[in-house]
SEGU-616667 format. One record per residue (C-alpha): y, x, z; residue in one letter. Coordinates in steps of 0.5 Angstrom, whole numbers, padded with zeros to 4 digits, always signed. Layout:
BEGIN
YXZA...
This chain:
BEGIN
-0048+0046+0120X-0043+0048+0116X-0037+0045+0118X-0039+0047+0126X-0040+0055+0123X-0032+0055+0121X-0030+0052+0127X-0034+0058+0131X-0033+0063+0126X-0025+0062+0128X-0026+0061+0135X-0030+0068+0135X-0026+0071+0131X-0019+0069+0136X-0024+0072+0142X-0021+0079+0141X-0015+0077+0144X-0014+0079+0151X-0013+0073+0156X-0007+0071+0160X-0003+0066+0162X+0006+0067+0165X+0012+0064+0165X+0019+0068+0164X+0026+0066+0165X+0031+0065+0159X+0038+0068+0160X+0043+0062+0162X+0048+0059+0156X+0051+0052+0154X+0044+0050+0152X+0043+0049+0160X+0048+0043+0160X+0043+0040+0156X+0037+0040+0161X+0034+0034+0165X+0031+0039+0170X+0033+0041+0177X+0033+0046+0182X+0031+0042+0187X+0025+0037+0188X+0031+0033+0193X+0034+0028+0187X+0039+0023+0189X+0043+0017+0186X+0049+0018+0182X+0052+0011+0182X+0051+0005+0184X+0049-0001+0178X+0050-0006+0181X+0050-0011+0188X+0048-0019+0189X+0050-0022+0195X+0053-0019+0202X+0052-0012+0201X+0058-0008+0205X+0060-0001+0203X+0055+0000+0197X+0058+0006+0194X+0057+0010+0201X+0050+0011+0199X+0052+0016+0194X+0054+0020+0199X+0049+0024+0204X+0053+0022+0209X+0055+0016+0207X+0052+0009+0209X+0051+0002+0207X+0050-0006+0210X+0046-0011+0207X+0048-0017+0211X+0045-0022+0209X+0038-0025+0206X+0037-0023+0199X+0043-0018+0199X+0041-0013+0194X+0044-0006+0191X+0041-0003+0185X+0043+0004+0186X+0042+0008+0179X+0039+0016+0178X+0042+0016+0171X+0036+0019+0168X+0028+0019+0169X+0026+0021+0177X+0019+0020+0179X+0016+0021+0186X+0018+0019+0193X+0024+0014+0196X+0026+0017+0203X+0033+0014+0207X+0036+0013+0214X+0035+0006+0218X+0039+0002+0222X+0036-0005+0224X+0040-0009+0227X+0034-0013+0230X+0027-0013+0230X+0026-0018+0225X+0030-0014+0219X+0026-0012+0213X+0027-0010+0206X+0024-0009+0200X+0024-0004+0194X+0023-0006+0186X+0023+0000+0181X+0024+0000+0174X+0026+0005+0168X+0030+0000+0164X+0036-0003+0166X+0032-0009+0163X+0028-0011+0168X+0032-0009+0174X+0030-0015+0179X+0029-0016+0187X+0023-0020+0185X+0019-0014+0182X+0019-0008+0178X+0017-0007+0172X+0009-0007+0170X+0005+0000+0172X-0002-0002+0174X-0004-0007+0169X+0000-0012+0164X+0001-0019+0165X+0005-0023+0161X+0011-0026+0166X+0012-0018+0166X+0011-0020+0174X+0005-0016+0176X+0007-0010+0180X+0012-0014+0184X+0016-0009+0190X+0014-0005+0195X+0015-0009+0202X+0018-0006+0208X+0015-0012+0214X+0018-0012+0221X+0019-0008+0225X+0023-0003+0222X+0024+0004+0225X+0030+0006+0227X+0032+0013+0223X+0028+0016+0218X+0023+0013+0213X+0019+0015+0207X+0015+0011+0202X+0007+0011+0203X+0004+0017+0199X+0000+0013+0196X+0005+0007+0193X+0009+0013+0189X+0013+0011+0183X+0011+0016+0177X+0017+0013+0173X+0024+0010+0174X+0031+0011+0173X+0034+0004+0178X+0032+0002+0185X+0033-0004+0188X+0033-0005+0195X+0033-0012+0198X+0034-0014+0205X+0029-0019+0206X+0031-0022+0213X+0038-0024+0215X+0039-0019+0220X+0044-0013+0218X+0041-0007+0215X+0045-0001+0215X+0041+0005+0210X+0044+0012+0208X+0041+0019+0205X+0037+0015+0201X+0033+0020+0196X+0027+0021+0193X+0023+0027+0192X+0020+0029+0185X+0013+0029+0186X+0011+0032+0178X+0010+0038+0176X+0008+0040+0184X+0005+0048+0182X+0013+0049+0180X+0018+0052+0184X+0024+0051+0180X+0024+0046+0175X+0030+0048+0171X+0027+0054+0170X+0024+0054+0162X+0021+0060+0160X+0023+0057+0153X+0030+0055+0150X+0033+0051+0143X+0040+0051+0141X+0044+0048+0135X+0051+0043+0133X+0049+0037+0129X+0054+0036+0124X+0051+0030+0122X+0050+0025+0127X+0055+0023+0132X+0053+0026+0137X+0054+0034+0134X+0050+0036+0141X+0045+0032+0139X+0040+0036+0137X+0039+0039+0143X+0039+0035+0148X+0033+0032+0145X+0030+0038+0145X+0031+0039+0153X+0029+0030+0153X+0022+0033+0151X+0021+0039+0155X+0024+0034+0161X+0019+0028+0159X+0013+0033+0159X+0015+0036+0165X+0015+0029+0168X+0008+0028+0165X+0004+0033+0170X+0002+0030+0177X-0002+0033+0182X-0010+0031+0181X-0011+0025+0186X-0005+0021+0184X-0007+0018+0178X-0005+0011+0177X-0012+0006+0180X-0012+0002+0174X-0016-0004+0179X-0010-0006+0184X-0010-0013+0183X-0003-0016+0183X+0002-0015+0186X+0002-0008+0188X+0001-0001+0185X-0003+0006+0189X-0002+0012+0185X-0007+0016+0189X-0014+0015+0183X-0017+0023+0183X-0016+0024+0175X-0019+0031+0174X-0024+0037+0177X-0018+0042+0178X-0010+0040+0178X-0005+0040+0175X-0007+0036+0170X-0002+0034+0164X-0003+0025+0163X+0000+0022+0157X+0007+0019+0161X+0010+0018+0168X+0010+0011+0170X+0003+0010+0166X-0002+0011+0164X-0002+0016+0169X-0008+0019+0166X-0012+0025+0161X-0011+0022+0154X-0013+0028+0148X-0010+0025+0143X-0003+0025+0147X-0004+0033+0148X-0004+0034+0140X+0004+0033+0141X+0005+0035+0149X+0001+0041+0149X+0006+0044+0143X+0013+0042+0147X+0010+0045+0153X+0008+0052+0151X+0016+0052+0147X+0019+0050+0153X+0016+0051+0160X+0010+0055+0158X+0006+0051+0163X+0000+0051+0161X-0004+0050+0167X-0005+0043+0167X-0006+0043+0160X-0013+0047+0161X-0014+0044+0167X-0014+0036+0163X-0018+0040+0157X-0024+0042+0162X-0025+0036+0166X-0026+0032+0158X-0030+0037+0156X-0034+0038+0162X-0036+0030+0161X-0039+0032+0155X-0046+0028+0154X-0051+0033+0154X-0056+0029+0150X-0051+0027+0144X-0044+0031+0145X-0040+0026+0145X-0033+0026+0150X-0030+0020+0154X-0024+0016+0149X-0019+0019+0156X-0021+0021+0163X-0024+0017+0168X-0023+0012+0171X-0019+0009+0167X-0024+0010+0162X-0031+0009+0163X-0035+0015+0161X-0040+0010+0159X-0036+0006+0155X-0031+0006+0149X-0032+0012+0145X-0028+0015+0139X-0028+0020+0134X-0021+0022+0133X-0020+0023+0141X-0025+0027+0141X-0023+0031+0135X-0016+0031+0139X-0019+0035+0145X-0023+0040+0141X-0016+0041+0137X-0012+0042+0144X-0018+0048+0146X-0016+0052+0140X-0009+0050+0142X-0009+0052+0149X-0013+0058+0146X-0008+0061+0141X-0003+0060+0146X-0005+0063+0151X-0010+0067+0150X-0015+0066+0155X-0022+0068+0153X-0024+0068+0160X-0024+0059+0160X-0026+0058+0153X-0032+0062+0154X-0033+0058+0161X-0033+0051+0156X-0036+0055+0150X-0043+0051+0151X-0040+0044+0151X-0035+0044+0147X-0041+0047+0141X-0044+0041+0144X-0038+0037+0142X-0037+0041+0136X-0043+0039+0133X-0042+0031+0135X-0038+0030+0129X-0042+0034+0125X-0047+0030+0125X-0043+0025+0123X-0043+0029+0117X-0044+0025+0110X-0047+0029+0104X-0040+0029+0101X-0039+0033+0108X-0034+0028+0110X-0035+0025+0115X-0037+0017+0118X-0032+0015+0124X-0037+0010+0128X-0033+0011+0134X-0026+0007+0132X-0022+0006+0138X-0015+0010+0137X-0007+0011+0139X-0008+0004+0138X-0009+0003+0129X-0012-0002+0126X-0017-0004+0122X-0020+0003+0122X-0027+0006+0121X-0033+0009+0117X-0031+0015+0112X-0023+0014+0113X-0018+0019+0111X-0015+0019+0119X-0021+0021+0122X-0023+0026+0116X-0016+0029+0117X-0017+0030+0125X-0024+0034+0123X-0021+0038+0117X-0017+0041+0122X-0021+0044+0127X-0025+0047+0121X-0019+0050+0118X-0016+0057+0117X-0023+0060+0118X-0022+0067+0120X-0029+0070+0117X-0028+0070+0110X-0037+0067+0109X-0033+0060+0111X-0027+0060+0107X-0032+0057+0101X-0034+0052+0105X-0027+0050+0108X-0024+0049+0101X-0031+0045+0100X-0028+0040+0106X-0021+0040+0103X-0024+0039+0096X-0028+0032+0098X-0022+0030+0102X-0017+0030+0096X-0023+0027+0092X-0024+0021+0097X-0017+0019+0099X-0012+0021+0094X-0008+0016+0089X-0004+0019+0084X-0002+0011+0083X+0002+0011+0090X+0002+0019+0091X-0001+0019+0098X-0008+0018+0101X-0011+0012+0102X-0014+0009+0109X-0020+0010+0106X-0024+0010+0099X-0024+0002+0098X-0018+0000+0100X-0011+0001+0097X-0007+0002+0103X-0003+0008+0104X-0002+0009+0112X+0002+0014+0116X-0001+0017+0120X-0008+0020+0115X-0002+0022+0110X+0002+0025+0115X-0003+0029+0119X-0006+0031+0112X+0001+0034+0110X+0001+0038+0117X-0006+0040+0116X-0006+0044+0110X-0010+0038+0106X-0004+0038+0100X-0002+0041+0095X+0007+0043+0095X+0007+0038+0090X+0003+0033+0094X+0006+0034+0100X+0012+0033+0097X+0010+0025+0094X+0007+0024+0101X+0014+0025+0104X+0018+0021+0100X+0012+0016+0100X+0014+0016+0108X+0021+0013+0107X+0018+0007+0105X+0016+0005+0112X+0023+0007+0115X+0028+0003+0118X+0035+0004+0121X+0030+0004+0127X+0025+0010+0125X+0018+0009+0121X+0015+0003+0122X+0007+0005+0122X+0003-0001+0116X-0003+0001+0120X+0000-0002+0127X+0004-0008+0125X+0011-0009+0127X+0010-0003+0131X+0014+0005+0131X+0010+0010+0134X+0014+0016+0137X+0006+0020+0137X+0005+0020+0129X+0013+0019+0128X+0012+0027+0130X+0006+0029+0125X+0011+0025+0120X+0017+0029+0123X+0013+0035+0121X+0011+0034+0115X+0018+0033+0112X+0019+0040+0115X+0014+0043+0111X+0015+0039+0104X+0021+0043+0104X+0025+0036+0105X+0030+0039+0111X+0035+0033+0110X+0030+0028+0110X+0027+0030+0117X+0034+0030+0120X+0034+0023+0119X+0027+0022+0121X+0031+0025+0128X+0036+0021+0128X+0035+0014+0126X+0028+0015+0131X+0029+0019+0137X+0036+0019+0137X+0036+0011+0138X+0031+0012+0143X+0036+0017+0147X+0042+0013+0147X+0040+0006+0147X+0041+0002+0153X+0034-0001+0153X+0031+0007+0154X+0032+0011+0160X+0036+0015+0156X+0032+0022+0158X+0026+0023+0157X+0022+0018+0151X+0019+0012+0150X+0011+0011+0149X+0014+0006+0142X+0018+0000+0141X+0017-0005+0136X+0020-0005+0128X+0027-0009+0132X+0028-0004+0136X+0026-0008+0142X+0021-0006+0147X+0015-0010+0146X+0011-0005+0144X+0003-0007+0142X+0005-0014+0145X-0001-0017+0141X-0006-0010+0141X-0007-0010+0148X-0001-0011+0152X-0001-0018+0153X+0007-0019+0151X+0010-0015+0157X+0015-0011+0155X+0016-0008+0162X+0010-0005+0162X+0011+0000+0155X+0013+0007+0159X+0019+0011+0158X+0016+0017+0159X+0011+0019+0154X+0010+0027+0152X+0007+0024+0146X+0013+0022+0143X+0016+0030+0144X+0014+0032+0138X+0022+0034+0136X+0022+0038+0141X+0016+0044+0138X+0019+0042+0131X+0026+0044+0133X+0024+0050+0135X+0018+0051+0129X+0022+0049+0123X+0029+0049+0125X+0029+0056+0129X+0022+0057+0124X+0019+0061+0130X+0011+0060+0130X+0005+0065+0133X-0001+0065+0128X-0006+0069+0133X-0008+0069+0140X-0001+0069+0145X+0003+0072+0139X+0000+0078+0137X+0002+0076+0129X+0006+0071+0129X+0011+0068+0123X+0018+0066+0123X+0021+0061+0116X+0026+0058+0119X+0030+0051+0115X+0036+0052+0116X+0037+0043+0114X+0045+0044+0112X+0046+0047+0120X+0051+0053+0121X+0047+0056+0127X+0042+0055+0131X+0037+0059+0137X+0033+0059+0142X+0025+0062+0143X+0019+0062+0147X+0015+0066+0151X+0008+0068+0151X+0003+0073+0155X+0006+0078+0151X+0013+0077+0153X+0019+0074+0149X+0020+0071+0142X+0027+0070+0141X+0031+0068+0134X+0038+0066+0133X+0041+0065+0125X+0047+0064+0123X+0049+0062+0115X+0057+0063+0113X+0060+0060+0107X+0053+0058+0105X+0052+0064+0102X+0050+0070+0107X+0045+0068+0112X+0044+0073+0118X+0038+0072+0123X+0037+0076+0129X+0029+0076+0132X+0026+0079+0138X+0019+0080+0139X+0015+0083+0143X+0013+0091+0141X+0006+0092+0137X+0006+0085+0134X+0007+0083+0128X+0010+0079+0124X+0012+0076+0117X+0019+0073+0114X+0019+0067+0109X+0026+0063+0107X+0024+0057+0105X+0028+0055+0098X+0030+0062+0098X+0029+0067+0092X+0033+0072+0093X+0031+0078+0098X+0033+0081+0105X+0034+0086+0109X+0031+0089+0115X+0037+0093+0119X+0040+0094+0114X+0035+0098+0110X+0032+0097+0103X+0033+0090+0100X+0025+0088+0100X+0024+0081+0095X+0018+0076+0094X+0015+0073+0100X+0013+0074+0105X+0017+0081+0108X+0012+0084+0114X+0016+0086+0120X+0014+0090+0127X+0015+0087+0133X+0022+0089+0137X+0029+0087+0136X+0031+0086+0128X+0038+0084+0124X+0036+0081+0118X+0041+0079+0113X+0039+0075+0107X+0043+0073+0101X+0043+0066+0097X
């Protein structure tokens, strides 16, 4: 029982903060150039990709007033957004006869563009066909069209359309009509920002606009509650129309697929909201439709949310220690104590569903193994245990710290190799993998000097590509790459994590194979997009999404480590600001809480005198750490103060510290 009093104990001691929930607007500035939001929910194509056949004036379909005229049968036009879309396609018809007919085909990839298919969201199939296109039959209507409601695409950056018949068909004012993040007015309008020059990598705006890729890919992952993705459609066809939650919004782990409410995906997306938009609403809806599906005999949770996972079937133990850490998460963001004393029950229940799982060492037996797709996992395994000393740490009651060093003791004396300098999967084995050593470092299971070993340890599964994950063969994994980008940051191993970015998230950002705008569920160790080819996903590189708010983890480590900007109570009440400057000259940006706004900008000259600026809110609190920097600071030019860390008061504040 131990283990589920410091879990509570947190929760309690995090119960005295008041409750809240809003979004704010941040001041205009370059960074805006960056985003991949809009105002307006009317999105229309920039280009046209490409044409086969008799197609007469296809580039009139750039212009609202403009029109095009496929002549003939099989004539086709590509038209290209230039970046990820999602929702529903509507244009004007001029049939020339009752027989003329056309189809449409959508895909996020340019590799897959076809007049015969889309690219695979219901299901995957190895001749990448399963989807096929959305067919328009005879007879046509004469004037404005709008796709089924049902038959939505979550996801895509190219549309085809194809006549079917050889009578001409004149279209114009085609657009679609941005179905996620239904709840928000303006999608362009971020309560939170991050800005800095990349001197490092070709592309010196780098750095932010990946940031903005990972807000935007988060945004584009909240759909309304009755369009997930129906996984039993058979082939070919698609519906969109699956209710997926109590309550909507709700947050699913990508645009085009699964379309449905995975945990272990919120350990990454939950984060780049809140620094981001602040939207946390479809957070807490997708968090309180799993744990409402608690067993009530044994406390399990569902592996994902219904109906692409039954709640009788698979089980995990990592994915449910996901949710009960998206609860603190959501809570410490936001401070609302109305709704987690509405789950209070079930997630005790839950809570305790790991406990009893608990082996005399007090670590505990992972039984059920399914995962983010790892192999060869199970029993007292180092991930799993990593996943469960989180939601116990940082106890608050000082009864239970005893008992979370007792935690991290066991853990360290199972797991650890000072052969290999990293964990082991687990204690019979000699395999090091990416994700347990990762996670350990983020969760505060290491010392310095073990984190320290475990980053350059991580090195060795890294190509020109990003890290190669050895517990999933030939497969990079953008969810861990973001725990292993984390873990650099706090080794102190800046430049290390700059690479890490560059190689991983920048290949995904400009590589022709990707939407080049919001980032890819994974790939493989080549760089292609057979991502889980041979675990599950039957060799369909179509089918791997484009848009996956599991693989934005740069966008909160950018604005927590770079900007060095965190809270560490419920809604910012304390908070901490360490910032790693990673050899850049400048950098800013912020995030807003119930409280109101938290801001930092810091800029270094001549490598010697590093000058900040942070904004927070009055009667907060907060400390200052720089990291790799002895030498003291000055708050608004008073008394040089020294030692670490300096405690400053919530308001406006310069801070300059000599190196």
């Amino acid at each position: 029982m131990l283990a589920s009093y410091l879990a509570i104990s947190k929760l309690l001691v995090l119960f005295l903060a008041c409750c809240g929930l809003t979004s704010a607007s941040v001041l205009s500035g370059p960074w805006d150039a960056f985003s991949y939001a809009t105002d307006s929910r009317t999105v229309r194509p920039t280009s046209v990709f490409k044409t086969e056949g008799s197609v007469l004036n296809a580039i009139g379909l750039i212009s609202p007033a403009g029109e095009a005229t496929l002549q003939s049968n099989g004539s086709w036009v590509v038209l290209d957004f230039e970046k990820e879309v999602g929702g529903l396609i509507s244009m004007d018809i001029s049939p020339s006869s009752n027989a003329s007919a056309f189809s449409l085909s959508f895909t996020e990839s340019s590799m897959f563009i076809s007049p015969f298919t889309s690219d695979d969201s219901s299901a995957s199939s190895a001749n990448e066909s399963y989807d096929g296109v959305l067919r328009v039959p005879a007879p046509l209507p004469n004037g404005f069209w709008t796709q089924p409601a049902d038959r939505l695409r979550g996801g895509f950056r190219f549309l085809t359309i194809v006549s079917n018949d050889d009578a001409p068909i004149t279209i114009s004012n085609v657009s679609c009509f941005l179905s996620f993040s239904p709840h928000v007015q303006n999608l362009s309008d971020y309560s939170g920002y991050f800005s800095a020059k990349d001197p490092f990598f070709h592309d010196e705006d780098f750095l932010t606009k990946i940031w903005y890729a990972g807000a935007y890919t988060v945004q584009t992952n909240v759909i309304a509650v009755n369009e997930g993705r129906d996984p039993f459609v058979q082939s070919p066809g698609w519906e969109n129309n699956a209710t997926i939650g109590i309550e909507g919004p709700v947050i699913v782990d990508g645009a085009k697929r699964d379309r449905d409410i995975w945990p272990g995906d919120m350990g990454i997306a939950v984060p780049t909201q809140f620094v981001s938009t602040n939207d946390l609403l479809p957070s807490r809806n997708s968090l309180a439709y799993i744990i409402s599906l608690t067993d009530p005999t044994t406390g399990a949770l569902p592996f994902c949310g219904p109906p692409l996972c039954d709640i009788n079937g698979t089980k995990s133990d990592t994915y449910h220690a996901w949710t009960l850490i998206g609860v603190y998460n959501y809570y410490l963001y936001t401070g609302d104590i109305d709704w987690l004393q509405g789950i209070w029950t079930n997630y005790t229940k839950a809570l305790q569903f790991l406990e009893n799982k608990a082996q005399p060492s007090g670590l505990i037996n992972i039984t059920d193994t399914a995962d983010w797709a790892r192999s060869d996992r199970g029993g007292v395994d180092s991930e799993g245990n990593a996943l469960y000393y989180q939601k116990n740490i940082e106890a608050l009651a000082s009864a239970w710290s005893a008992n979370a060093t007792a935690l991290k003791t066991a853990f360290n004396k199972a797991f650890w190799s000072d052969e290999r300098g990293m964990y082991t999967d687990n204690a019979t084995t000699t395999f090091v993998p990416q994700d347990a050593n990762a996670l350990a470092v983020v969760f505060n299971l290491t010392t310095l000097e073990q984190a320290k070993s475990i980053s350059l340890g991580l090195t060795k599964n890294w190509n020109e590509f990003g890290a190669v994950a050895p517990e999933a063969p030939d497969t990079i994994a953008p969810f861990i790459g973001g725990f292993e980008l984390q873990a650099h940051f706090i080794s102190g191993n800046d430049a290390r994590a700059l690479d890490l970015l560059h190689r991983e998230w920048g290949y995904m950002l400009y590589t022709n194979l990707s939407v080049q705008s919001t980032l890819l569920e994974g790939y493989t160790a080549n760089g292609s997009l057979g991502y889980r080819s041979a675990i599950g996903y039957n060799y369909d590189s179509s089918y791997t999404s484009h848009a996956h708010g599991w693989s934005t983890g740069p966008t909160s480590a950018l604005t927590f480590y770079v900007l060095g900007l965190q809270v560490t109570s419920p809604r910012g009440a304390t908070w901490a600001l360490s910032p790693h400057f990673s050899g850049l000259n400048a950098a800013e940006g912020g995030f807003t809480t119930p409280l109101g706004w938290f801001g930092v900008s810091w800029e270094v000259k001549d490598n010697a005198i590093i000058s900040m600026v942070v904004s927070t809110p009055v009667g907060t609190q907060g400390t200052v750490t720089i990291p790799g920097i002895e030498t003291g600071l000055q708050v608004d030019g008073g008394t040089t103060q020294h030692g670490w860390p300096v405690s400053v008061s919530g308001g406006s504040h310069t801070i300059t510290v000599l190196n």
